[in-house]
N, C-alpha and C positions, 0 to 999 in steps of 0.2 A: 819764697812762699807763693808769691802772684804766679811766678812760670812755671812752678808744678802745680797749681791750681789751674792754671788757665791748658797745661797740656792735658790735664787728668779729665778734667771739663767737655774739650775738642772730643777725646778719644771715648768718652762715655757719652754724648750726644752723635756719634758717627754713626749711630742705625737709622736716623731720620735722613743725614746726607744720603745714605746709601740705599734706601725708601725713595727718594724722590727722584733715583737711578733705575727704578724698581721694571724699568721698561725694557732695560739696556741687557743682555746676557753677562753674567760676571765675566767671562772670558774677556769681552770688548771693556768693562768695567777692570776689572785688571790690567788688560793692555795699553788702556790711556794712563790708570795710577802710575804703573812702572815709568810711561814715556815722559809725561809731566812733571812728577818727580825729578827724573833727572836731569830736566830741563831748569827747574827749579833751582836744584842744587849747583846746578852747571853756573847757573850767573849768581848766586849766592857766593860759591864761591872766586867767582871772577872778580867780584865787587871788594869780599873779605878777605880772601886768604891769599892774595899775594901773585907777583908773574911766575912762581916756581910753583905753584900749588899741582897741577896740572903734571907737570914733569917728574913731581916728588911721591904722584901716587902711584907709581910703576915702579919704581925702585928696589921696593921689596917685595920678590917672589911668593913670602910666605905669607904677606900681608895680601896677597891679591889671592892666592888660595882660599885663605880664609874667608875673604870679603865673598869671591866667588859660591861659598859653599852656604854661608848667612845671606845671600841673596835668593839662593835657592827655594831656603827654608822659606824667608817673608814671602816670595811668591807664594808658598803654598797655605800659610798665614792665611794673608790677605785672600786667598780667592775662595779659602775656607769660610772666611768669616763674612765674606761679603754675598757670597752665594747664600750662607746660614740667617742672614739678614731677611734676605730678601724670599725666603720660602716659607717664613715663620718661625727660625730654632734662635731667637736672640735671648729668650730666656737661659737655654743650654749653653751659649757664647760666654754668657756671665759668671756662668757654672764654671768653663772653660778659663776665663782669668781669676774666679776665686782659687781656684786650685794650683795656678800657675805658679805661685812663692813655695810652694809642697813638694811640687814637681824639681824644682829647682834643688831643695833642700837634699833630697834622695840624690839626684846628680851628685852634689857637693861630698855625700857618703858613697857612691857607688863607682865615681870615677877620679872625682879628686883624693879621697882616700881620708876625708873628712869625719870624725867619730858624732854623732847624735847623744845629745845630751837629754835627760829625760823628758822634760817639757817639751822638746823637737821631736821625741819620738812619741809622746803622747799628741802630739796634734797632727803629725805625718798617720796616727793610727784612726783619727777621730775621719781624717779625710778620706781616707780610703773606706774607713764604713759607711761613709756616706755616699761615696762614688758607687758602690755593693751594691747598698738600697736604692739607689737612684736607678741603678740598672735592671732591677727587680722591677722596679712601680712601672719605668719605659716598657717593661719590657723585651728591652735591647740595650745591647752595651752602648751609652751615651760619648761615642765617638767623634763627636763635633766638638764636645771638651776639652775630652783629651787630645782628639789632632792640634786642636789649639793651643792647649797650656802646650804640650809634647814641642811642640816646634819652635815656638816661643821662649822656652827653657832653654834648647837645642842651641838657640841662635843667641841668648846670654852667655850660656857655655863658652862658643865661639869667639865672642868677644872679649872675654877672658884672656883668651889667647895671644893679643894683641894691641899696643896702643894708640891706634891711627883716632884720630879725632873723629867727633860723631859724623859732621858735615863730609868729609872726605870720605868715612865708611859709607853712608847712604848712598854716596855719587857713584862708588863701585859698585856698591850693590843695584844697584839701579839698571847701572850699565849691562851688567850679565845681561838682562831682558831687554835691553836697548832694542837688538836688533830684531828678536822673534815680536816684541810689542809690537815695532812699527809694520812690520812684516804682516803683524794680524791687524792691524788698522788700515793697511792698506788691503788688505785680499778681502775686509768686511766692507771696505768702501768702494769695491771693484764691481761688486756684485749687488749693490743696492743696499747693501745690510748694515752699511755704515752707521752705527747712530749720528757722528759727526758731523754724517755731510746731511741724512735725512728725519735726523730728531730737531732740527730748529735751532735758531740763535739760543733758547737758555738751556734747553739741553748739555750744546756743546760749551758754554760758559762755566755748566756744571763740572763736564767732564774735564776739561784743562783745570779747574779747581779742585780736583782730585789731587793734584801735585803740590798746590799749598795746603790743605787739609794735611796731607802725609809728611810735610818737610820739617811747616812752624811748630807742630806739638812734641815734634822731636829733638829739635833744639832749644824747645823750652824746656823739655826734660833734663838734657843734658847740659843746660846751664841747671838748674836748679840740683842735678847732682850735684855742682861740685863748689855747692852754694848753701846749704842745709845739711844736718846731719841726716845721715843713713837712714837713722831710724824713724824719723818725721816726715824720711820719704817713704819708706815703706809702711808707713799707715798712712798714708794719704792715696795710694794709688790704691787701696779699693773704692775710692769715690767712683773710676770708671766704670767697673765690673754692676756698681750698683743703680748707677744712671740707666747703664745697658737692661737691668732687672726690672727697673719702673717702667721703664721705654716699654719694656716688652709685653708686661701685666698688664699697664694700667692705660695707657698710649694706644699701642697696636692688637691688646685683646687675646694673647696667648693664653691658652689653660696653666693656670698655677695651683690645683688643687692642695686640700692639706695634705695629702700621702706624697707630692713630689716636696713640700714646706719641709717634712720632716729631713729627709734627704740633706737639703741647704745648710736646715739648723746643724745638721751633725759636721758640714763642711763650715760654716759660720763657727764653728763650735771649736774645731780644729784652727783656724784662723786665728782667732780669739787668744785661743792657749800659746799659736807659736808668736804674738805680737807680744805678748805681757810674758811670756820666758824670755824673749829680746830686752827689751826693757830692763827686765832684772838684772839679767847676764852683765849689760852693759856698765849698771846703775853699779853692780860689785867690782865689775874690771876699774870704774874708774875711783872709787874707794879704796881698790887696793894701790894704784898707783899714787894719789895722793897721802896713803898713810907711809910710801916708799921714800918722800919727799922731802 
């Protein structure tokens, strides 16, 4: 319960880190995450995972496919959500992970071949009306959400696919960008635009803290996966979506009128339905296996 509180916490207070980067181009902000990162993960797993850890993540072909194509996507994650930070859309980023368990669920019926049960299909209905009306009040189709649930889903998909530990997944993923990251850190610090070399000691103390920011809330996730039930962690990971929402209302001053509220309530609303159809679902699977007993 502490390491999915303590990750859920990190990742719903990341619009203030990423605020106080607010100087730096996402591009170079991106560049440093990816490189630290996996610098990170590189002596994490030096420390933990053994003198074969290293050896054993090449192994499998299929596994470095995959890792390769879920590094892809986080790049485009993160340089979504951190550019979206820092221009004003954090209130829409929250949008963006309320939606993301919705997003996922339509996968599970569209590609895994998964059937929707009515409560699933009334709260995948309640979401998309609200994504409608939100697109209505914007104006514009509210695509800094959906790029983010979308890729996000995309890269749980992936995972799916594979059982490589979380530490090891990151370190591959990470790598993909290894070389284009240092590649852009070096050609921004070539030419004066380094923030590195010309943003000052806490700048650059900030920016190598990019890669513990991104490592510790992931390993806290993923011990607390497979440390609590399923279902206590999927209501708990809207704490970040909703820290992201205060951050951005009441903190940094975004417009939250009532006509975008109404929009939420119908996503909230949808939420709501597919948590408490979870719940039950579960609450009769295991009454029925105990009257089997």
């Amino acid at each position: 319960m502490i390491a999915a509180t303590g990750a859920y916490l990190i990742w719903g207070l990341l619009p203030i880190y990423w605020k106080a980067l607010q100087s730096i181009a996402p591009y170079q902000i991106l560049a440093h995450r990816m490189f630290w990162s996996l610098v990170v993960t590189a002596c994490l797993l030096a420390i933990f995972g053994g003198k074969d850890s290293f050896r054993s993540l090449f192994a499998d072909r299929k596994t470095v496919l995959v890792s390769t194509g879920s590094g892809l996507l986080l790049g485009v994650n993160w340089l979504t959500y951190i550019w979206a930070v820092n221009s004003g859309y954090i209130v829409e980023t929250s949008l963006g992970y309320y939606i993301n368990p919705l997003v996922t669920v339509t996968f599970a019926v569209f590609i895994l071949g998964e059937r929707l049960r009515f409560g699933q299909a009334a709260a995948l209905l309640l979401a998309v009306s609200g994504v409608v009306y939100l697109t209505v009040v914007y104006g514009r189709f509210p695509w800094i959400a959906l790029l983010l649930a979308m890729t996000f889903a995309v890269y749980g998909l992936l995972h799916k696919t594979t059982q490589i530990a979380p530490l090891k997944g990151l370190f591959l993923e990470t790598l993909v960008f290894f070389l284009p990251a240092s590649a852009m850190i070096l050609f921004a610090g070539s030419d004066g635009r380094g923030a590195f070399i010309t943003g000052g000691w806490p700048l650059s103390l900030l920016l190598v803290g990019t890669g513990v920011i991104t490592t510790i809330p992931l390993l806290l996730f993923a011990y607390a996966a497979h440390n609590i039930k399923l279902s206590l962690l999927g209501i708990l990971q809207y704490t970040a979506p909703t820290l992201n929402l205060l951050l951005g209302v009441f903190v940094y001053q975004e417009e939250f009128p009532g006509s975008r509220m109404i929009g939420f309530l119908l996503v909230w609303s949808g939420l709501f339905v597919f948590v408490v159809e979870g719940m039950i679902q579960r609450s009769r699977i295991k009454k029925a296996l105990l009257a089997q007993r």
